[in-house]
BAKOLDREN-762736 format. One record per residue: x negated, y negated, z negated of N, C-alpha, C, O in turn. Coordinates in steps of 0.02 Angstrom, whole numbers, plus 50000, padded with zeros to 5 digits. Layout:
BEGIN
XYZXYZXYZXYZ ...
! end
This chain:
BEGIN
519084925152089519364921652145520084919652131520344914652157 520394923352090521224921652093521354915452025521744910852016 520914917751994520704912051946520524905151964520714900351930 520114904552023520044898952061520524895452097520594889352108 520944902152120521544899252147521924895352118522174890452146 522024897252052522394895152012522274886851990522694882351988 521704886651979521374881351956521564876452033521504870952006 521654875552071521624874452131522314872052141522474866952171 522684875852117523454875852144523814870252068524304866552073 523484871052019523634866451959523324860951979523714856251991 522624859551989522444852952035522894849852065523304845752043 522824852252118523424849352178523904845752160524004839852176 524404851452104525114850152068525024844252027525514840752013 524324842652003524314839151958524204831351998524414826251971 523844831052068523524828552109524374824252125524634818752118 524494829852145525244826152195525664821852130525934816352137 525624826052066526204821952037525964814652032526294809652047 525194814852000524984807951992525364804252046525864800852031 525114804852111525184801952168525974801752156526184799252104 526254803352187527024801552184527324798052131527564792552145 527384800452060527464797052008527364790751984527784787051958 526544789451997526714781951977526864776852036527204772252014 526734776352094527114769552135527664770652101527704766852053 528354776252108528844776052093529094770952031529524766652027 528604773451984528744770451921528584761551933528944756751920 528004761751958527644753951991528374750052016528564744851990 528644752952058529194749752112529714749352089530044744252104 530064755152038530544754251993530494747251944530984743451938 529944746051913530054738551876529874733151951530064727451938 529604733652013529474728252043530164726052071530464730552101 530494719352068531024717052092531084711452147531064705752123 531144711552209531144708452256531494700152240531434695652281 531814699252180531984693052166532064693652087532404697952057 531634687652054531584689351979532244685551951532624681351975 532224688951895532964686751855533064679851834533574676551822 532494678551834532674668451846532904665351906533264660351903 532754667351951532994664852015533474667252022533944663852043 533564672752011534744675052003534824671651964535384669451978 534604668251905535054663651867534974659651894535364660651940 534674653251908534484648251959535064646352016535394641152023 535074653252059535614653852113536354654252089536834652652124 536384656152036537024659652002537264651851987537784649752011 536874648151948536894642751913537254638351980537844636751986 536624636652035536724632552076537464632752123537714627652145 537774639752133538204640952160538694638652097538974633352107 538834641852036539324638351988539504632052001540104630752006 538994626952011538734617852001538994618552069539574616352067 538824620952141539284618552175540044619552169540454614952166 540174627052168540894626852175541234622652121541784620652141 541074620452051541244615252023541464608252053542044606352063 540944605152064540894600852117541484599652171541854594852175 541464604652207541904605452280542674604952246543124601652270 542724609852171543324607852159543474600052135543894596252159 543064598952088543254591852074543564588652134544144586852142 542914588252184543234583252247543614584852284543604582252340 544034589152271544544591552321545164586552266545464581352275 545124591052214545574588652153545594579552154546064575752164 545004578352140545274570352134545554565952218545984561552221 545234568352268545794567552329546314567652328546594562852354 546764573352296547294575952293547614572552229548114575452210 547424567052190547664565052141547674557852150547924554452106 547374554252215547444548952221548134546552247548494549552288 548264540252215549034537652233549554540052289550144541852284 548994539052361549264541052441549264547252423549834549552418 548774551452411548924558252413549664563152363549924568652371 549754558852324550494559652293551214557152321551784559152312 550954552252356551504548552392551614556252437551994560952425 551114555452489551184559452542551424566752530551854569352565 551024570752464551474576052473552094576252443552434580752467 552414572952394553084572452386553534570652432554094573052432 553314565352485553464566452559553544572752598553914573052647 553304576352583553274582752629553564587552588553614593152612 553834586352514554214591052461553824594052456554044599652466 552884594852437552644597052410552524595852331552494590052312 552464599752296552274598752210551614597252234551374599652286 551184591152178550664590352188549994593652143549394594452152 550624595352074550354597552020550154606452065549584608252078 550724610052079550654616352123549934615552171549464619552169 549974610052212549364610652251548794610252206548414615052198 548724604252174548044604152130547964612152078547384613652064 548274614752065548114619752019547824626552074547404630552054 548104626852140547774631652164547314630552200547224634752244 546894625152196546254624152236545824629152198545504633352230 545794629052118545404634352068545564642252124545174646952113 545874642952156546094649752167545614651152256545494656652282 545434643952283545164648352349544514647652311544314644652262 544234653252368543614655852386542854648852407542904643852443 542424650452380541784646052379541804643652452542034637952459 541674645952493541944643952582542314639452581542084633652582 543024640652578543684638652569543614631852541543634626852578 543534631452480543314625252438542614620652472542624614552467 542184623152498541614619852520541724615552566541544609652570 542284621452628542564615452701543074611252673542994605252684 543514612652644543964608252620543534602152577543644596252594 543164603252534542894596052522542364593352566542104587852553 542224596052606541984593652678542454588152704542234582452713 542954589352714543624585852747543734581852704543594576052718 544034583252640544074576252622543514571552578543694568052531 543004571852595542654569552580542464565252651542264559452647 542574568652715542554563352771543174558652795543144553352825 543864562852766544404559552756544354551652712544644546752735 544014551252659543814545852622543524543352659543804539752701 542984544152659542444537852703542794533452751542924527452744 542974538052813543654536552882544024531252860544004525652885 544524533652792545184529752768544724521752736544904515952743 544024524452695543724515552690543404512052713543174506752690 543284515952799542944511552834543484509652873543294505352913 543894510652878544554507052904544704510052970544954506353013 544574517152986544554521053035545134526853060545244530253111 545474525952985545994531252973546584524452942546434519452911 547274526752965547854522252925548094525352901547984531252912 548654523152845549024526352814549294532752838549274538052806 549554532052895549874539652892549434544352927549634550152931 548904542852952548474546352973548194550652912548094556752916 548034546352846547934551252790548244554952766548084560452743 548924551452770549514555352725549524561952773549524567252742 549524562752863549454568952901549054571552865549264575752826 548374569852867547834574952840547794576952774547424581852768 548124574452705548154576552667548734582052648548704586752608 549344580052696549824585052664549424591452716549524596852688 549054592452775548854596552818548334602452768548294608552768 547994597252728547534601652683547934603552599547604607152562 548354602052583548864605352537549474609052585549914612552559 549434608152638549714614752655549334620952677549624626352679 548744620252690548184622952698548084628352630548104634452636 547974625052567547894627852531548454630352494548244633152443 549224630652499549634633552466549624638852527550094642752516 549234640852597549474645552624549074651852610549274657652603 548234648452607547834651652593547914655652505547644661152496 548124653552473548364659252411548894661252422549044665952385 549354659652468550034663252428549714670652495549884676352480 549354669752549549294675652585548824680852538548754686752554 548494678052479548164684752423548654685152401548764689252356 
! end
């Protein structure tokens, strides 16, 4: 009888480990998002925030937009170099803006100093937003 027990109680032990052991192992390699699609996303986010900088940058390099912030004693070279420094957000709304700032200024909706406001507004925008990191 104690022999049976035995046999019984190693079963079991042997019973449960199966059971527990392998999902674990199963679920340990299963990944709720495969490593191509993090690269994919990784990628796609790079390609935007690329992007967002460019078009912030070449806004900020057009003729008016130099006029205007040396008007306001801003460096323009200072502004353009810290657009690299905000945050994916940061960069996304801002080329939001001037990207509707353009359109406005060539559909003849915005005048001169209406841009020159909104451009020195978004280089002051962004020299406030880094110098507060």
């Amino acid at each position: 009888m104690a022999s049976l027990l035995k046999g019984v109680r190693a079963a079991t032990a042997g019973l449960l480990i199966a059971v527990f052991a392998v999902p674990l192992n199963l679920a340990a390699q299963t990944h709720v998002v495969s490593e191509a699609e993090l690269q994919k996303a990784t990628a796609a986010a790079t390609q935007a925030r690329q992007q967002n900088i460019e078009t912030i940058q070449q806004f900020l390099s057009s003729p008016q937009a130099n006029k205007a912030l040396k008007t306001a004693h801003l460096d323009p070279q200072r502004v353009t170099q810290a657009v690299s420094q905000l945050d994916d957000q940061e960069l996304a709304n801002l080329a939001s803006r001037a990207n509707k700032a353009q359109a406005d200024f060539a559909a003849g909706r915005l005048s001169d100093r209406d841009l020159i406001i909104i451009l020195v507004a978004i280089a002051a925008l962004i020299l406030i937003i880094v110098a507060v990191r």
